[in-house]
C-alpha positions in Angstrom: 0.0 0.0 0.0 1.2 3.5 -1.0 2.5 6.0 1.7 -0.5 8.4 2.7 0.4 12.0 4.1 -1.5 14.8 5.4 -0.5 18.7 5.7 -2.1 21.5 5.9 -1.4 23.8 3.3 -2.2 27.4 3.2 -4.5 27.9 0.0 -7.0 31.6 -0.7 -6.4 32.1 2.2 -7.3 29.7 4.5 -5.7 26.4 5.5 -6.8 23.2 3.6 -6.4 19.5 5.6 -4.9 17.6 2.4 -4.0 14.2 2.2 -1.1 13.5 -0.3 0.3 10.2 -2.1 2.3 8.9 -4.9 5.5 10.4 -6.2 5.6 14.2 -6.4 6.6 13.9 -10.0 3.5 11.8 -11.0 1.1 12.8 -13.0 -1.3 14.9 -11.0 -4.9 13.9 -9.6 -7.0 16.2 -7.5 -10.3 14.6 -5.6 -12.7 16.4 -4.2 -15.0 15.0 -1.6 -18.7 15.8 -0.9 -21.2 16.1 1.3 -21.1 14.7 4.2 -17.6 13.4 3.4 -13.8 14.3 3.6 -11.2 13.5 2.1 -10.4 10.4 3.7 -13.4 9.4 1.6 -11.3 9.0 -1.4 -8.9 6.5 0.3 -9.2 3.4 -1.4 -8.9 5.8 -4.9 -6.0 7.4 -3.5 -3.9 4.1 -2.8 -4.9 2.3 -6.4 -3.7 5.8 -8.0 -0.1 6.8 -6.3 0.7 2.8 -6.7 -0.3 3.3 -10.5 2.6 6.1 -10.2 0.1 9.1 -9.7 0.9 12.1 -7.6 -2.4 12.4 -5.4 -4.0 15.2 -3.4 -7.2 15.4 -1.6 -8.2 18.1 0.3 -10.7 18.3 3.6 -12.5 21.2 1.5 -13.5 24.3 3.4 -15.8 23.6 6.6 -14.9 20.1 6.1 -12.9 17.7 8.9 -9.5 19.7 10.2 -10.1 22.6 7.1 -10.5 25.9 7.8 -14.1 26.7 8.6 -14.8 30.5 7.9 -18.2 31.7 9.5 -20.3 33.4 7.5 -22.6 31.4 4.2 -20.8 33.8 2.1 -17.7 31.8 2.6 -18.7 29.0 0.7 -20.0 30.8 -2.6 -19.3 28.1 -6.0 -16.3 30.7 -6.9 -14.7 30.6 -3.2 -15.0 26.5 -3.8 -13.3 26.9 -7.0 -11.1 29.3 -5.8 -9.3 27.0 -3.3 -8.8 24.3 -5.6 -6.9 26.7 -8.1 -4.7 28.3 -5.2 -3.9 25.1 -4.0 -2.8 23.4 -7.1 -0.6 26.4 -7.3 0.6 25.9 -3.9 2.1 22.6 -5.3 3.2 24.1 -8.0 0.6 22.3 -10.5 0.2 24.4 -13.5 -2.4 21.3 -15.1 -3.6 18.5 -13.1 -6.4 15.4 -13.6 -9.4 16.3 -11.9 -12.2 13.7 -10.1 -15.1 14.9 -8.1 -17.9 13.2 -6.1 -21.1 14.8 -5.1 -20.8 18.5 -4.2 -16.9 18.0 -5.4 -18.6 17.2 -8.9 -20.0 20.4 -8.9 -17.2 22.1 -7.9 -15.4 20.0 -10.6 -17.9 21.0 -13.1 -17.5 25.1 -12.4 -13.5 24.6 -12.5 -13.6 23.4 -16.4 -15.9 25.7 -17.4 -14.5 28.4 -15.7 -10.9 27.6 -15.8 -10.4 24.5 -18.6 -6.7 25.4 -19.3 -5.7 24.4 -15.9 -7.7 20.3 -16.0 -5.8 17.9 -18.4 -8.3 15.3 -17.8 -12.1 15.3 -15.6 -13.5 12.3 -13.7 -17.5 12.9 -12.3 -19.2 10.5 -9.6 -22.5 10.5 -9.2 -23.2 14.2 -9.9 -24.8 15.8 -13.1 -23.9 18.6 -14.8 -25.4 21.8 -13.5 -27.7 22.8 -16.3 -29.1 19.0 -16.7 -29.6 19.3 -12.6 -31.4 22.8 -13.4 -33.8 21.4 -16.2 -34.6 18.0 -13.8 -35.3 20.2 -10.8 -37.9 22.5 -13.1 -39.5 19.5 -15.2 -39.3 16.4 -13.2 -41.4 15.8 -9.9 -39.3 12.7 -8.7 -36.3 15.0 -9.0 -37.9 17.4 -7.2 -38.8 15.0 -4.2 -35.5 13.3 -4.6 -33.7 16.8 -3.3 -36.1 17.2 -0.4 -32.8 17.7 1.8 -31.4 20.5 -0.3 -34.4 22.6 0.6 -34.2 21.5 4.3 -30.8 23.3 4.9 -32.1 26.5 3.8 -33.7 26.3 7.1 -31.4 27.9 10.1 -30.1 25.3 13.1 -33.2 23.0 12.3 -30.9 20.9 10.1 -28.1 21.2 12.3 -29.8 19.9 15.2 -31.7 17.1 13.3 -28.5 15.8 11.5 -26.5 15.9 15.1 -29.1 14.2 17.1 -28.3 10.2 18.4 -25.0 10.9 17.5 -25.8 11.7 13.7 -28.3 8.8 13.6 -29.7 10.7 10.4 -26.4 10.9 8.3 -25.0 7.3 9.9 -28.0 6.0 8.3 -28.2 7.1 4.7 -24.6 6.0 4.4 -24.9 2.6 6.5 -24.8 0.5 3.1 -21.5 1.7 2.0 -19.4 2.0 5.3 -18.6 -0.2 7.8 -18.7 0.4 11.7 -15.3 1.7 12.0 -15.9 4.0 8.8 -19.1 5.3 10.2 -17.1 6.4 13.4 -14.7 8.4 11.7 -17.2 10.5 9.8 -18.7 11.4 13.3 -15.5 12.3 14.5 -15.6 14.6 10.9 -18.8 16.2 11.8 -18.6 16.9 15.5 -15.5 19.1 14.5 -16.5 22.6 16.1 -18.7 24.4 13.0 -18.3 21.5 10.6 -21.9 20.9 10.4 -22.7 24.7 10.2 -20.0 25.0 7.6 -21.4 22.2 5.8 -24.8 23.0 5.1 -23.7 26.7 4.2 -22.5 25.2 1.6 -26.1 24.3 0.8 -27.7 27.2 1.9 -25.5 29.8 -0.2 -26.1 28.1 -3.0 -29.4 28.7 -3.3 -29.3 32.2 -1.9 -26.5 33.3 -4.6 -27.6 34.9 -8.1 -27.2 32.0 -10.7 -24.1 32.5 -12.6 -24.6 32.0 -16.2 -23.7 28.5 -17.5 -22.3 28.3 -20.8 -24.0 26.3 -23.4 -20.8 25.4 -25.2 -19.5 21.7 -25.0 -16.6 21.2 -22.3 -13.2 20.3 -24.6 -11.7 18.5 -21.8 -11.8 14.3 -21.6 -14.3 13.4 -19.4 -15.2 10.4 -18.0 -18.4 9.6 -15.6 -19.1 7.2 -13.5 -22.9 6.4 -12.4 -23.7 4.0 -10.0 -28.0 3.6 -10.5 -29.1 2.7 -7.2 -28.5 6.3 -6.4 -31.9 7.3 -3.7 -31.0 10.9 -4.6 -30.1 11.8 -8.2 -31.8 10.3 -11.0 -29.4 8.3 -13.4 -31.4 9.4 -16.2 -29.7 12.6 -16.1 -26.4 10.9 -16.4 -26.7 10.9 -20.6 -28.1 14.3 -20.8 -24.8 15.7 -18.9 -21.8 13.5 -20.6 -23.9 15.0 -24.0 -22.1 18.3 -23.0 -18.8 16.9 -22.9 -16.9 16.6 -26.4 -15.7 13.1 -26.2 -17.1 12.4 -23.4 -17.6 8.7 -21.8 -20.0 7.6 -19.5 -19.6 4.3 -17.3 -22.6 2.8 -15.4 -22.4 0.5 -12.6 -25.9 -1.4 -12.1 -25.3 -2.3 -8.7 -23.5 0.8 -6.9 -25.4 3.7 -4.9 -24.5 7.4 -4.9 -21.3 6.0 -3.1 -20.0 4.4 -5.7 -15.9 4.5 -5.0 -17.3 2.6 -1.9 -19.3 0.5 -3.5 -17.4 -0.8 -6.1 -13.9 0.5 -5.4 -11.8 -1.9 -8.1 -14.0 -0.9 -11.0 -14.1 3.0 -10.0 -10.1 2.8 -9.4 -9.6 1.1 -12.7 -11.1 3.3 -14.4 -10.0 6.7 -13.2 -6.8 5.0 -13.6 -7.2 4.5 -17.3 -8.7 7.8 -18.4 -5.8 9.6 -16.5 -3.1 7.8 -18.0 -4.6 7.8 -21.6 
């Protein structure tokens, strides 16, 4: 098994919790967690890609773990989120790098190429559509709409905070019981009962909505993409899986029948073998 590092490193002005692997003159992979994850998340992704000869880096993103947690919800606008992913690839010195994101780091993923394509040699999504699909599903499609009752939730003040922390985060322990083990479980609630994680969290959810849309381009994304879509996902439809690797020129789109919105847990040998192949090709 590969050497596995942390550090904090000092990135737009906070200080990121990163875990780094593989040889510092690998080719460069940067994954970003989700919610309610960290970056420890990514472990079994991290291993299979520094022993493949990668040089891997996955940050605790802001208001995550040991990150920084700013106060405010206008911390944790999309172009903060972005922000921090630019400043600390160029704390590394990483003029291009790969790029995989799961969940909320799929969105932050997303943003980056459109925003910032020149930087991303090659993009990995899990489990996360592209923002103008997720736009059109949420206006046109009931399920959809039911599916993301919990996004609507957190725009609620310290109601979601005390639900999701009650029985020792019975809530979130629950949703993710299929894909973790015991022992895994434990050291998400370790995660989350970090002082202002969970507030931190949900900002992340709350300033989203309460942000003025940015314009997303209707142009393809140039950049190799690959996504990865495990179907027994309870809360985004796979049917908008097609509809977002459309947008990507080249673009290649993996589905694993029997994998849930955690799919790098689910089915960790197919996801690693394939985010190993795109980034080396």
């Amino acid at each position: 098994m590969s050497a596995l590092t942390y550090q904090f490193i000092r990135a737009n002005g906070i200080n990121l919790h990163v875990a780094l692997s593989g040889p510092k003159d690998g080719n460069p992979v940067i994954l970003l967690h989700g919610f309610p994850d960290a970056s420890f998340g990514w472990e079994k992704q991290i291993h299979a890609l520094a022993q493949a000869g990668f040089y891997v880096i996955a940050p605790d993103q802001r208001g995550y773990n040991l990150s920084d947690k700013p106060k405010g919800m206008e911390n944790y606008r999309v172009n903060l989120l972005v922000a921090d992913v630019l400043a600390l690839a160029d704390a590394l010195g990483l003029a291009q790098f790969n790029l995989a994101g799961h969940d909320w780091g799929a969105l932050v993923s997303w943003n980056l190429v459109e925003s910032h394509p020149e930087r991303v040699k090659r993009l990995a999504i899990l489990n996360v559509p592209h923002p103008r699909v997720m736009n059109e599903f949420l206006k046109s499609n009931w399920q959809q709409l039911l599916k993301s009752w919990y996004a609507f939730f957190f725009q609620l003040p310290v109601l979601p905070e005390i639900v999701l922390g009650a029985f020792d985060w019975s809530m979130l322990a629950f949703q993710m019981r299929k894909s973790f083990s015991d022992a895994e479980l434990n050291r998400y609630r370790a995660a989350w009962s970090q002082p202002g994680s969970m507030t931190a969290m949900i900002n992340w959810y709350r300033c989203l909505f309460q942000q003025t849309p940015r314009a997303i381009p209707a142009n393809k994304i140039q950049i190799p993409t690959l996504m990865i879509w495990g179907k027994l996902d309870p809360h985004l439809m796979w049917q908008m899986a097609a509809g977002s690797i459309d947008r990507c020129k080249g673009g290649r789109l993996e589905y694993l029948e029997d994998a849930t919105h955690w799919v790098q847990q689910d089915r960790p040998e197919i996801v690693n073998r394939l985010l190993i192949d795109h980034f080396t090709e």
